[in-house]
N, C-alpha and C positions, 0 to 999 in steps of 0.2 A: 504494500500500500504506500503510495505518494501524498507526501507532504507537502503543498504548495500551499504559500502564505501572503504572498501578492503577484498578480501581473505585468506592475511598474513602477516607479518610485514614486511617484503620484497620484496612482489610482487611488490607494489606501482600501484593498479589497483584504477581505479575512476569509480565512478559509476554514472549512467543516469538514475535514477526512473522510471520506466512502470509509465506514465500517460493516466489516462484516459478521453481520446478523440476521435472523430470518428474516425475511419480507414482512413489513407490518405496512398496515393502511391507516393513515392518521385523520381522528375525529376532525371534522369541522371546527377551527377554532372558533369559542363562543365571545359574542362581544363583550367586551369589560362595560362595570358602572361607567363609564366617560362618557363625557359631554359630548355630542354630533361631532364638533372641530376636530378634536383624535381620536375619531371611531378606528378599529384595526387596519391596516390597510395592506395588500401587496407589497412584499419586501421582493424587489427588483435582483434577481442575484443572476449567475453564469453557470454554466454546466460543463464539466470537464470529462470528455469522455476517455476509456482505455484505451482509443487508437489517436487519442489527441485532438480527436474534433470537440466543436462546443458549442452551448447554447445558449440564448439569452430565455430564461425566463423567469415568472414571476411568483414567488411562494404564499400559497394562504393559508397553508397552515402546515403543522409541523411536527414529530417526535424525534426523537435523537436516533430513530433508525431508518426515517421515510420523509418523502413531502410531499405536499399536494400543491400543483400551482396549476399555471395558465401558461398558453404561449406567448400570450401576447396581454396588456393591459385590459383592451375593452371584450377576451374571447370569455364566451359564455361556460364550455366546457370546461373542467377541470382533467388533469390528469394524475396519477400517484404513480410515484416513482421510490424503490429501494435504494438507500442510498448503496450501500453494497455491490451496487452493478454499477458506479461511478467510481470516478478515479478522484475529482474531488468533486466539493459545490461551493461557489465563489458568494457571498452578501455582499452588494454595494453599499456604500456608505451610500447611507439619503442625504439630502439634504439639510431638513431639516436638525442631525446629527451635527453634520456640516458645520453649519450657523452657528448651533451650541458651543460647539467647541472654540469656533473662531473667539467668540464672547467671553470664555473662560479663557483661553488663553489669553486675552486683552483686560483680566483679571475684572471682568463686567460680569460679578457671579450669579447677582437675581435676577437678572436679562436670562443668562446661562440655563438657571436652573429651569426656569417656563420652558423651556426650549427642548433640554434635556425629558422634563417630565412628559413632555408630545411627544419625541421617542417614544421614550415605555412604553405608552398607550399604543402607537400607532404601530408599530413593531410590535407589538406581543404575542401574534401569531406566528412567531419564528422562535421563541423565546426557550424551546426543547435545545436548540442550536447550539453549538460553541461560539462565542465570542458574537452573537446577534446582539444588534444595535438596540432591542431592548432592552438588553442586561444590561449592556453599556451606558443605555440612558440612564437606566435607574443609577448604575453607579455612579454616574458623577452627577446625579442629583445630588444625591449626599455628601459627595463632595463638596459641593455649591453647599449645603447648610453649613457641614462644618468649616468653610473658609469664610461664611458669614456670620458665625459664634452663634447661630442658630441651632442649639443643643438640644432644645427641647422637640422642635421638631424633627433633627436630624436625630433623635432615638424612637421616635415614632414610624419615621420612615423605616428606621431598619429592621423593625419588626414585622413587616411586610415584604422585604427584598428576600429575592432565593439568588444566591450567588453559583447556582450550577453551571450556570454559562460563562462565567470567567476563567479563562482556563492561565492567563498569564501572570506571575508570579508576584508583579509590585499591585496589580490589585489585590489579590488574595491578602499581599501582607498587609495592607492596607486596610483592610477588614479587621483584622485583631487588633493594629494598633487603636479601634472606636472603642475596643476596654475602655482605654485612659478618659479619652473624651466623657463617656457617660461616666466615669467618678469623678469626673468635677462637676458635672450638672446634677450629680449627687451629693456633692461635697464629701465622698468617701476619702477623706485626706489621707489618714492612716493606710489605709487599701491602695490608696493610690501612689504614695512612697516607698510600698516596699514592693508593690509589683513595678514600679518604672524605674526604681536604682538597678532594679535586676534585669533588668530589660536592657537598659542603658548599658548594661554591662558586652551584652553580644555584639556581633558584626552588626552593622544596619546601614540603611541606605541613608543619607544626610537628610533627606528632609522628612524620614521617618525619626530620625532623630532629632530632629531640631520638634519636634509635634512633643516625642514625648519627654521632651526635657521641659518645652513649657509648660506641661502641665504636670508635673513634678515641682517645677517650680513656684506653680499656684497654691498649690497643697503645702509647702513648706512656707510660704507668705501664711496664709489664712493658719497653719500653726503657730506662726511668732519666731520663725526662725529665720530670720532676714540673710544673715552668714549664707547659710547653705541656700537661701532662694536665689541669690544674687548668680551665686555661682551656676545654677541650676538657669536661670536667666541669659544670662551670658553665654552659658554653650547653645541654647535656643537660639539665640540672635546670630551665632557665627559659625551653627553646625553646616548649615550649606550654605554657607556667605549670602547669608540674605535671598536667597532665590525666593523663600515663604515667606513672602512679604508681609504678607497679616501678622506673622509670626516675632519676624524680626521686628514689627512695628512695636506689636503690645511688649515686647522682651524690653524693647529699649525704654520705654515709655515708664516701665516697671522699675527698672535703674535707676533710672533718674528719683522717680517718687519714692523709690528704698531709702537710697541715700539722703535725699532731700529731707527727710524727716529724720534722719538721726542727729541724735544729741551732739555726739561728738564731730559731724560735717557743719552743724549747725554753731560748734563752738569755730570752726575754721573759717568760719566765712564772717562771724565776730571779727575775729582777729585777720582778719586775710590786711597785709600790708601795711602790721602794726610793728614794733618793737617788740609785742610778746608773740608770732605769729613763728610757727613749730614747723617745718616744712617738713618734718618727721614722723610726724604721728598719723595715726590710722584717718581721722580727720580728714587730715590735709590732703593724703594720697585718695580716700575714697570721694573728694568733693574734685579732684583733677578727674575720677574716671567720670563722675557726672557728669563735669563740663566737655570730655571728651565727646563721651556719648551724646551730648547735646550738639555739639557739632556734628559729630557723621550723621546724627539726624535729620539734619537739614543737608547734608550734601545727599545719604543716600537711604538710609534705614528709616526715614518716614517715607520713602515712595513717590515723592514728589508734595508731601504735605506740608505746612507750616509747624515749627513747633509750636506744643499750645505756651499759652501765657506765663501760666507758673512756673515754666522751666523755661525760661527766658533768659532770668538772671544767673542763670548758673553759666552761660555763655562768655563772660567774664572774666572766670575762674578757668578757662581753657590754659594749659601748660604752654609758657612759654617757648617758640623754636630758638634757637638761637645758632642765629648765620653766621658762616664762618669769614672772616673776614678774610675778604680780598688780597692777596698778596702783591707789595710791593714792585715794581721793578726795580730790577738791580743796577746797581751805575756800574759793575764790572762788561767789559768787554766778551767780548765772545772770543776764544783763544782760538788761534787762526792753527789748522790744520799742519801739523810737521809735513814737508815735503816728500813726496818718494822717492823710494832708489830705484833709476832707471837703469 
């Protein structure tokens, strides 16, 4: 059996392996509760045969061993086809997928998610499939909550998502990392420190770790342990240099407001360019990381936003650079080259 997983760099086609198993005939998919606008619809896909020829047609409905489509959009007949006597069968990305994505990628997430959730609906008669663009919708809807700190619904949604159609590995992992997530929309602090140091411990891809150090980092805030939040903070904002925008913003955001309220940065910025003024003490060093961080905020880890107000003045307190001065020219001569022996 062939594995083929696109047709060109561009097309962005997924593919469904011809498995072999008995011939089944698949029920008519039944319409979902949705609104008229994503009623189900024909998912547009390719047919690949054993001697290399192909087909365009159109699937309406589906099990993970068969599928019933059309030849053609407007034909009336159906026909049911094994996958088993195919070499593969290709789902066009729709559209409407299309769009979602471009959105999300242009970090435009509740545009994204309306988009996404038309997928699910209108795809969910392929939804038996591997890697069909319903499962896909559904999953980065959730995506979309959770990159909107919409918790409450993004645990609502996932108790209705079947992830059988994901067959690629940064979803799947993806899926466990929404542990973390739902204990801080439960506030399970304690539950959520000792399963995310332990997590933090293994390989992980950056911006699965940058997710769950921030919220490791929440959980140690709302404890009272500022120490270890900051640090837990910081690896958030620079586990994959900022790519998690949202991530990196709240991380940074969090820095600032740690420090800003402690006694002893609060005693530094008393004294900042006094006679009694300690450029030694925890203070002083932890009121240069806030101004720091107040700086790259504004260059790059708010995203293009304003700092807000109250961390304005820590802007101030940014660590001096100090340029190296220019060197002189010299009034010596340039020593003229010893002659050769010819």
């Amino acid at each position: 059996m062939k594995t083929i997983f696109s047709l060109s760099a561009t097309a962005l086609l997924l593919a469904v392996p011809a498995i072999a198993q008995p011939a089944a005939t698949p029920a008519p998919a039944a319409a979902p509760g949705a609104p008229a606008a994503v009623a189900p619809q024909q998912a547009p896909a390719i047919l690949i045969y054993d001697d290399g020829t192909s087909d365009n047609i159109y699937v309406v409905a589906a099990t993970k061993t068969a599928v019933r489509f059309k030849s053609t959009p407007q034909a009336i007949d159906t026909e049911d086809l094994n996958l088993s006597s195919v070499q593969a069968l290709y789902l066009l990305e729709p559209k409407v997928y299309r769009d979602a994505m471009e959105l999300y990628q242009a970090r435009k997430y509740a545009e994204a998610k309306d988009l996404f959730a038309q997928a699910k609906m209108l795809y969910k008669p392929t939804a038996a499939l591997d890697n069909n663009y319903s499962t896909l919708g559904a999953f980065y809807e959730l995506e979309c909550l959770r990159r909107l700190g919409d918790l409450e619904n993004l645990s609502k949604a996932l108790e209705g998502f079947r992830k059988d159609g994901l067959t690629r590995e940064h979803h799947l992992r993806q899926l466990e990392v929404y542990v973390f997530w739902d204990a801080v929309r439960q506030k399970s602090w304690e539950r959520l420190v000792a399963l995310g140091e332990a997590r933090l411990q293994e390989k992980l891809p950056s911006y699965q770790r940058a997710q769950i150090a921030y919220c490791v980092a929440q959980a140690y805030e709302a404890l009272k342990q500022p120490s270890k939040a900051l640090n837990a903070y910081n690896t958030a904002m620079v586990a994959d240099i900022g790519a998690t925008e949202e991530i990196a913003d709240k991380s940074a955001l969090a820095v600032m407001r740690i420090h800003q309220a402690s006694p002893e940065v609060q005693l530094a910025i008393k004294l900042w360019k006094t006679e009694d003024e300690n450029k030694n003490t925890t203070g002083y060093l932890h009121l240069q990381e806030a101004a720091s961080v107040a700086g790259l905020y504004e260059l790059t880890l708010g995203g293009g936003k304003k700092l807000p107000n109250e961390f304005v003045p820590l802007l101030k307190f940014k660590p001096e650079i100090t340029k190296p001065e220019p060197q002189k020219p010299s009034d010596e001569k340039p020593k003229e080259a010893a002659p050769k022996d010819k």
